[in-house]
N, C-alpha and C positions, 0 to 999 in steps of 0.2 A: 730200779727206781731212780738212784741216787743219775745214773748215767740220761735216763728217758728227760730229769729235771734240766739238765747240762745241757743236753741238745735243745730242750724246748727253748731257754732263753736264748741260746747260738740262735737260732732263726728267728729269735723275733728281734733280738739284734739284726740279724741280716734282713730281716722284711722290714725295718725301720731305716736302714740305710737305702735300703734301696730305692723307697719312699721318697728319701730324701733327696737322693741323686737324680732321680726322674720329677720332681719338682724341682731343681738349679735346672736340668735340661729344658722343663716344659716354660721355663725365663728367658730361655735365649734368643729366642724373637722378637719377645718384649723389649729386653737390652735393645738389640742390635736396629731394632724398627725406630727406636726413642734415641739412641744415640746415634748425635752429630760430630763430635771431637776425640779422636783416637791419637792416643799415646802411642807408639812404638818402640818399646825400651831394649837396646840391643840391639838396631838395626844394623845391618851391614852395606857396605858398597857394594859389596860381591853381588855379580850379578846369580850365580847359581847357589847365594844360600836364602831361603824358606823368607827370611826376614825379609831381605829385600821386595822378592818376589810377592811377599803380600800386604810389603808395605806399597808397592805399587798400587797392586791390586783393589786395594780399601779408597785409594784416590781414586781408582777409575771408578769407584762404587760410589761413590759421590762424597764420600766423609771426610771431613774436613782432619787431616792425619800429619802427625807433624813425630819424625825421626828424633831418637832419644839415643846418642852414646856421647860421650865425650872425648873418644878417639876420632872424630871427622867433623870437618866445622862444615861441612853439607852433604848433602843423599841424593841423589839422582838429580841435583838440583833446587834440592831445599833446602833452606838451613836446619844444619842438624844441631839439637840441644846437648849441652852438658847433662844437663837432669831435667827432671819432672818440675821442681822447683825455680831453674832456669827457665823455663817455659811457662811455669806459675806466674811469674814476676812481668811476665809479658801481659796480665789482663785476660788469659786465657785458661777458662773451665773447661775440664776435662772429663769427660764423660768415661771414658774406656783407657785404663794402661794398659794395654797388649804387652806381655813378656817373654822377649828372649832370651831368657836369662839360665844357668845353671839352677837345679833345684836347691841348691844350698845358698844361693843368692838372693831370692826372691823376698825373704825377708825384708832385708834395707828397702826393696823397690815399696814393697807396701809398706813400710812407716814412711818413706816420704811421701809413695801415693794418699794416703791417711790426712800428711801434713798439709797437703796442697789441695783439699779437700774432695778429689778427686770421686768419682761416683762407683766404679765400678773397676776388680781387677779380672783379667783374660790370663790366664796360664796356658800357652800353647802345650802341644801334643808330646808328651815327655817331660813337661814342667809339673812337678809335683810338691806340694810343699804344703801339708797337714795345718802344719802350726803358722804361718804367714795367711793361710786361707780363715782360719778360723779367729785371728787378729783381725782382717782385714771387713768379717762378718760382723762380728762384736763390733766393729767401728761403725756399721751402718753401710757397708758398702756389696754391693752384690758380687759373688763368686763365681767364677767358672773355670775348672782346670782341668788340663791333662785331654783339652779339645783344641781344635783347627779352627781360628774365628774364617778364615776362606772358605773353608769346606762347610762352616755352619750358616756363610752368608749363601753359600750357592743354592743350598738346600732350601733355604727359604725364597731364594727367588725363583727357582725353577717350580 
């Protein structure tokens, strides 16, 4: 008995997560359809790391996408921002901070995406961070981690 009660709430745990994962997924359209201004936090020069390649790639999609490290003072030809906040101070709303960030980093990026009243945070594929995701809810802002925003855009245009 004591064991049937234990499982019974494991799965309505896990049937409420799951719920909840596939309503942030069944968002991603919405996001991605509505927004116009993409952060890219972590981008690289490198032409063969992920960053680069889709930070390209969101410019040739039409989005207005503007490079985030403070190691490069430009990206492919853009100017590249210190921060989210350097970019704030420019008169410039932010719709999406895409991050390429370590998962134990992510934090800082959403209290400044928070500060700069940013709309929405993207945790690419590998970026994981419970408690920056669940701050960044609680501030009003929509989630999405541990996904491809290329591979979510492809999906929705094809």
């Amino acid at each position: 008995m004591q064991l049937a009660l234990l499982l019974n709430g494991f799965l309505n745990k896990l049937i409420n997560f799951l719920i909840l994962t596939m309503e942030k997924l069944n968002n991603i359209p919405d996001l991605l359809n509505s927004s116009k201004v993409i952060a890219v936090v972590g981008v690289s020069q490198k032409p063969n790391r992920d960053s680069g390649k889709i930070f390209e790639y969101l410019l040739n999609a039409g989005y207005k996408t503007f490079p985030i490290n403070p190691l490069y003072e430009n990206v492919f030809g853009y100017k590249c921002y210190p921060s989210l906040t350097a970019l704030s101070n420019e008169n410039i709303n932010i719709d999406i901070v895409n991050i390429f960030r370590r998962s134990e980093e992510v934090g800082e990026v959403v209290d400044e995406a928070i500060a700069v009243g940013a709309k929405s945070i993207w945790m690419q594929f590998g970026v994981i961070n419970e408690l920056a995701a669940k701050k960044a809810e609680d501030a009003g802002l929509k989630v999405i981690m541990d996904r491809c925003i290329l591979v979510e855009h492809r999906i929705l245009t094809t």
